[in-house]
N, C-alpha and C positions, 0 to 999 in steps of 0.2 A: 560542580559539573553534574550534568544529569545523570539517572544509570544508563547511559548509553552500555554500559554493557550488558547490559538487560533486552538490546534492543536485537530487532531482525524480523523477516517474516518465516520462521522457521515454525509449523504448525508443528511438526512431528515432534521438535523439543517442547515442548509446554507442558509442563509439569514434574522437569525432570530437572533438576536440580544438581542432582550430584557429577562426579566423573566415574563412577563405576560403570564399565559397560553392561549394556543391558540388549537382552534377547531381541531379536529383531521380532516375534511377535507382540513386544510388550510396549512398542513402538510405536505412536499415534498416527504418525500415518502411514504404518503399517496395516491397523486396522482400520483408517479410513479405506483404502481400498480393497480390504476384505469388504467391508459394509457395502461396499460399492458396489462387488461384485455380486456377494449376495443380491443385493437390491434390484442388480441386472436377471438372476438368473430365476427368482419370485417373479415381475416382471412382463418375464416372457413365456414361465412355465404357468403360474397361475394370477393371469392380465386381470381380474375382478379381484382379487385377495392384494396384489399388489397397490391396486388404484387407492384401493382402504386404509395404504399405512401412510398416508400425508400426514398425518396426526404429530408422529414422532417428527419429520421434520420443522412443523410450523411450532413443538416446543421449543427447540436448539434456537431455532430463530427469533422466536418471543425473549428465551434467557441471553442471548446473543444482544438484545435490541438492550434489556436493562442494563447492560455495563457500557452502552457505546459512547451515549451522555457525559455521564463521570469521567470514563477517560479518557477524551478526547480532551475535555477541559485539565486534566491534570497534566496529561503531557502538553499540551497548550504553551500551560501556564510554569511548567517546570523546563521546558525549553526554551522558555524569552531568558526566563533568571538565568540558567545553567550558559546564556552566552554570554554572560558577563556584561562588565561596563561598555556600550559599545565606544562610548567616546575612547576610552583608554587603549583599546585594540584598535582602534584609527581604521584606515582605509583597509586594512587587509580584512576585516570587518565587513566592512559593506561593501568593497569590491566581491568578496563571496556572497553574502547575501546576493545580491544582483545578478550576478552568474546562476547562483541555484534556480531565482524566482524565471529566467530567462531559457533554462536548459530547460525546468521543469514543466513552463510554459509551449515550449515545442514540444516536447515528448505529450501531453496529453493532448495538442492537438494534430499531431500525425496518428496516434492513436484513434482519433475519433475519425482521420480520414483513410487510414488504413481500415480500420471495421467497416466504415460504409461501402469503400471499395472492394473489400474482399466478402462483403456479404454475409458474418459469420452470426448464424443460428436462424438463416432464411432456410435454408434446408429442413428444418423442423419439422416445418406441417405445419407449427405456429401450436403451443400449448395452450390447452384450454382447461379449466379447473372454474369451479362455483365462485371460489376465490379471486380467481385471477379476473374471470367473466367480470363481479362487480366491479372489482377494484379497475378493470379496464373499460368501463359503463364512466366509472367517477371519473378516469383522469380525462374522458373525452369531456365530462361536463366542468373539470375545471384547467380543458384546455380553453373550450367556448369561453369561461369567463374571465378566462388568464387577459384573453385579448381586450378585453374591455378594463381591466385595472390600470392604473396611473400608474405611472413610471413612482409617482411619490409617496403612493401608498406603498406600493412594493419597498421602499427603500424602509418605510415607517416598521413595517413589519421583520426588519430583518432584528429591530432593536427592540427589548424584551422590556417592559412595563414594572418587571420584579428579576428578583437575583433567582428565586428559587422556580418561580413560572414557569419558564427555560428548560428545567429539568424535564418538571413533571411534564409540563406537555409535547417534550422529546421534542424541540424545537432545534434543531445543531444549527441551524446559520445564529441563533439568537446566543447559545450555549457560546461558539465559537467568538462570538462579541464578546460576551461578559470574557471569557477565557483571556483575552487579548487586550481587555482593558484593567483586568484583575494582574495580565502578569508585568505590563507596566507600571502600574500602581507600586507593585513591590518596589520593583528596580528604582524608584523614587523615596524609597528608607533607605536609613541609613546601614548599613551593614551589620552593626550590632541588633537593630531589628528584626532586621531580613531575614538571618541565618535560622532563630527555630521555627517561623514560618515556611521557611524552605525546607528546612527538616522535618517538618510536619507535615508537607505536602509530598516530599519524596517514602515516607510512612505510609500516608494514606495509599499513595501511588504501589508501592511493595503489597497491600492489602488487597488492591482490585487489580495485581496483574493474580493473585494466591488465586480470588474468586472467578477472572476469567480461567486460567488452568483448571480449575473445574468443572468448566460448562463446557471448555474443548476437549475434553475427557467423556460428555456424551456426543461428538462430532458422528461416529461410525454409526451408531444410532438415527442420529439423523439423516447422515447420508443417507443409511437404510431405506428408511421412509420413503424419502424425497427419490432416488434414485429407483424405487420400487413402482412408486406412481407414474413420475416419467414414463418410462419403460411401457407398464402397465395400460396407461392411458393413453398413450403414445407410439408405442411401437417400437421399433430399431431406428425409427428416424433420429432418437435423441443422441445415442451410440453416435451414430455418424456424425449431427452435430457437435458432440461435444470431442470426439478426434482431430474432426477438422479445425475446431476452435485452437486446441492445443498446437495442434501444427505450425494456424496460420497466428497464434502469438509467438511460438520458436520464431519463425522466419518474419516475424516485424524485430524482433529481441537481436536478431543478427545482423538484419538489416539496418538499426539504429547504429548500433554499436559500429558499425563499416563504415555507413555513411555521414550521423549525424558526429559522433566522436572523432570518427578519423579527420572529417572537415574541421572542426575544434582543432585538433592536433595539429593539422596541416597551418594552419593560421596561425598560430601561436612555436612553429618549425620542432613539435615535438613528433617523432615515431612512432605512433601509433601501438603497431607489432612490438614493437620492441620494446614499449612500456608493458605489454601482453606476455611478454615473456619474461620481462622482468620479475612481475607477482606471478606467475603460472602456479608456483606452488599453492598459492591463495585462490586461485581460482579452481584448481582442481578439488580441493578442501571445499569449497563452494558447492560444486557440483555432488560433491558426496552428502553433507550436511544439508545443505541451502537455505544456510543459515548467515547474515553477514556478522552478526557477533560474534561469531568465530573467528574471524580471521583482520580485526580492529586489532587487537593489538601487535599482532602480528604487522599490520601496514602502518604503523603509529613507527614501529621501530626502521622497518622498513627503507620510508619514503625518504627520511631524512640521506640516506646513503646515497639516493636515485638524485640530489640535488637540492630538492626542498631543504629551506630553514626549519629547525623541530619547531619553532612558537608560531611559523604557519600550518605546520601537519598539526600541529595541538592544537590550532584552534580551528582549522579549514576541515580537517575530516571527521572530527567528530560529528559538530555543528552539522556538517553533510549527511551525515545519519541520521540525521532529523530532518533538515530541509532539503536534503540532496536526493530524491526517491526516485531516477526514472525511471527504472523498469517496475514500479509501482504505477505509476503515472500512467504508461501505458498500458499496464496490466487492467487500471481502473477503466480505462474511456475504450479499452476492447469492451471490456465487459459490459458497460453500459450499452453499447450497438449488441451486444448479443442479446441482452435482456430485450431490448427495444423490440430487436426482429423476430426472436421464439415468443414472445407473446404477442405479438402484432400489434405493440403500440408505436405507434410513429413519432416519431420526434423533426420537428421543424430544425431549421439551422438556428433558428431564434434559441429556442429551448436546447439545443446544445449547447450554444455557446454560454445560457448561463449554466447549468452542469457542469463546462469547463470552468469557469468563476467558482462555484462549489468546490471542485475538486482541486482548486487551485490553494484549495483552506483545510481541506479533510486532509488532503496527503500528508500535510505537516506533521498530521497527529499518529501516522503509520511507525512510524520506529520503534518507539517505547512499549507501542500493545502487540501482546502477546498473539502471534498469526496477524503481525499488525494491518497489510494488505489489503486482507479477507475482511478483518474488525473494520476498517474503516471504507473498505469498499460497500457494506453494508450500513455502516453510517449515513454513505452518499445517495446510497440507494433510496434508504429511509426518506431524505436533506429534501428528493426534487421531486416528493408527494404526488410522480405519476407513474412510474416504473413500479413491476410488481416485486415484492421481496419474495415470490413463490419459487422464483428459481437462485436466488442464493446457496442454499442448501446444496441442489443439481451442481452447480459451481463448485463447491465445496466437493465435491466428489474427486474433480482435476485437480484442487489447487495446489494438491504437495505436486503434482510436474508441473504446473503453470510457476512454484515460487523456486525453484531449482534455475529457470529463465531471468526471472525476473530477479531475485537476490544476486543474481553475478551481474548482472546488468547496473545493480544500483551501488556494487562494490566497485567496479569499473570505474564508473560516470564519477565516485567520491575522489579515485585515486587523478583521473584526469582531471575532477577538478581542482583540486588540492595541488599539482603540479602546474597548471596553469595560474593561480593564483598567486604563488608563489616567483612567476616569472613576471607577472604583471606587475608586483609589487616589488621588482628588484630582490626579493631575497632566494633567489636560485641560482646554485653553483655549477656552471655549463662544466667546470671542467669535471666534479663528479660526475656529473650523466655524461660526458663522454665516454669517462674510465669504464662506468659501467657498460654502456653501448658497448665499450672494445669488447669486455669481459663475457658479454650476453651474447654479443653478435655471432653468428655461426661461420666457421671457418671457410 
């Protein structure tokens, strides 16, 4: 199995290893929003000194960019193996797969039609930076020429010429190929082969989650920067934006969860609430951490009580840690319309929908990496060569309350679909989820 227990998008754990409890300033994103605030209050009090400190953010960002490559391909490729034989797991197998690729497919595009609708980072003013000016010069010249490419060149370029190419020249649709065809490749040895190549990859993999906790150890720093210049360059309009932003992701996170889950549930005659209250303990744990490794094994023992068979909670939730993301999902294609609008690049329905396509491939790689959300929201950003990476950073300032939303969201959507699966597949016990329902239900 993969380290799924390594997995989550919990920014403020990264680099903390042990269980000894530790001081709440010595806590990452504790000092993301010191850095923040600081950042806010340089800024506003000194708007020329602050404009200056871009610098710090566009390193975090640079060291950010060189681990995105490698591990998007590691966890790739350590999550095809870590699912085992699929023929031998039969339909409960690919009945989840299909569920995940279908929920996760909605969640990023209500995402993408919630952010248009609700507008978020129009209020801006629209940021402007040397950086951002060219970088928003090139993506108009290679929107003009986007339109004049063949649908078959596009397709030509998604496939990389060399294995190492890819890397270097941080190509992720090309990286994500090789990933995908390197981790079938495996699962085509025989088992005595596979094993220290697996091992070898889940090695490497422990190495650059060591070296990301490193580079998220200068995060507050960078906030600094990036939150100093905003501010600076900008004004209070960014404040406002980026409050609103947080907001109006809570109320898409709530709204998902009511309407798109509860609809799931209704349809397949589960309770909603009452699977809600069933893990409450898990979700509350959530909401303190916001971390979903926290509370895996916890719903591994769990589920099985609530009705599920354990060989589909063992193979349905974890597997969903990897491909089950949606409050990822929509966390990604908000952010992308806020990028889109605070720097005034516009994006066609054309060019979103493939974004959506992109993000339909990055998201898988969110589990495993450390602040995985953030890591690979920034991969996507990199993927679609006309959004500015200038405000990632800015972002990074929200994202420990932006992944508090989104990590309950993506423990939920694992546990409904892990029960729903489970019903589809004939291995769920209605009369345990009764007993329970009696036992949960309020008097």
């Amino acid at each position: 199995m993969a380290p799924l227990a390594t997995t989550g998008s919990n920014i403020s754990q990264v680099g903390g290893t042990g269980t000894r409890k530790k001081s709440i300033w010595s806590g990452l994103g504790f000092q993301v929003v010191v850095g923040m605030v600081l950042g806010i209050v340089v800024g506003l009090v000194w708007p020329e000194f602050g404009a200056s400190l871009m610098i710090f953010g566009d390193i975090f960002l640079r060291l950010i960019k060189t681990a995105v490559a490698p591990l998007v391909f590691l966890t790739i490729v350590v999550g095809i193996v870590s699912a085992g034989d699929f023929k031998r797991v039969g339909k409960v197998g690919l009945l989840a797969l299909v569920y995940f690729e279908i929920v996760s497919t909605v969640a990023l595009a209500i995402g993408l039609v919630f952010g248009n609708l609700s507008g978020v980072g129009r209020n801006l003013g629209h940021i402007t930076a040397p950086a951002a000016a060219a970088r928003g010069a090139a993506a108009a010249a290679k929107a003009a020429e986007s339109s004049h490419t063949t649908l078959d060149r596009f397709v030509l370029n998604i496939f990389p010429d060399n294995f190492i190419g890819a890397f270097v020249h941080g190509e992720l649709l090309q990286v994500l190929v090789v990933a995908l065809i390197f981790g079938f490749g495996l699962m085509m040895l025989t088992p005595e082969k596979r094993l220290p190549i697996e091992n070898g990859l889940n090695t490497i993999s422990t190495a650059f989650f060591g070296f990301i906790h490193v580079i998220m150890r200068l995060a507050p720093i960078g906030t600094f920067g990036a939150v100093a210049y905003a501010v600076g360059a900008n004004g209070t309009a960014v404040l406002i934006s980026l409050a609103y932003f947080v907001l109006t992701f809570y109320a898409l996170i709530i709204l998902f969860i009511v309407v798109v889950f509860g609809a799931i549930c209704a349809l397949f005659r589960i309770n909603l609430f009452h699977l809600l209250h069933f893990i409450r303990d898990e979700i509350i744990i959530m909401l303190g951490t916001a971390s979903s490794e926290s509370v895996l094994p916890r719903l591994l023992e769990k589920l099985p009580a609530y009705g599920a068979s354990k060989q589909t909670v063992g193979l349905v939730l974890p597997t969903g840690y990897a491909f089950n993301l949606d409050g990822t999902s929509l966390f990604m294609s908000m952010g992308v319309i806020f990028l889109s609008n605070a720097y005034d690049v516009p994006l066609s329905w054309e060019q979103q929908l493939g974004i959506l396509v992109i993000m339909l491939l990055t998201s898988k790689g969110a589990a495993t990496v450390s602040g995985g959300s953030f890591v690979v929201f920034a991969a996507t950003v990199t993927a679609t060569g006309v959004l500015p990476v200038d405000g990632l950073a800015l972002l990074f300032g929200v994202y420990r309350f932006l992944s508090i939303a989104l990590s309950t969201c993506n423990v939920i959507g694992n546990t409904v679909a892990t029960v729903v699966v489970a019903k589809l597949t004939g291995e769920f016990d209605e009369t345990a989820r009764q007993r329970i329902d009696g036992v949960e239900r309020p008097a």
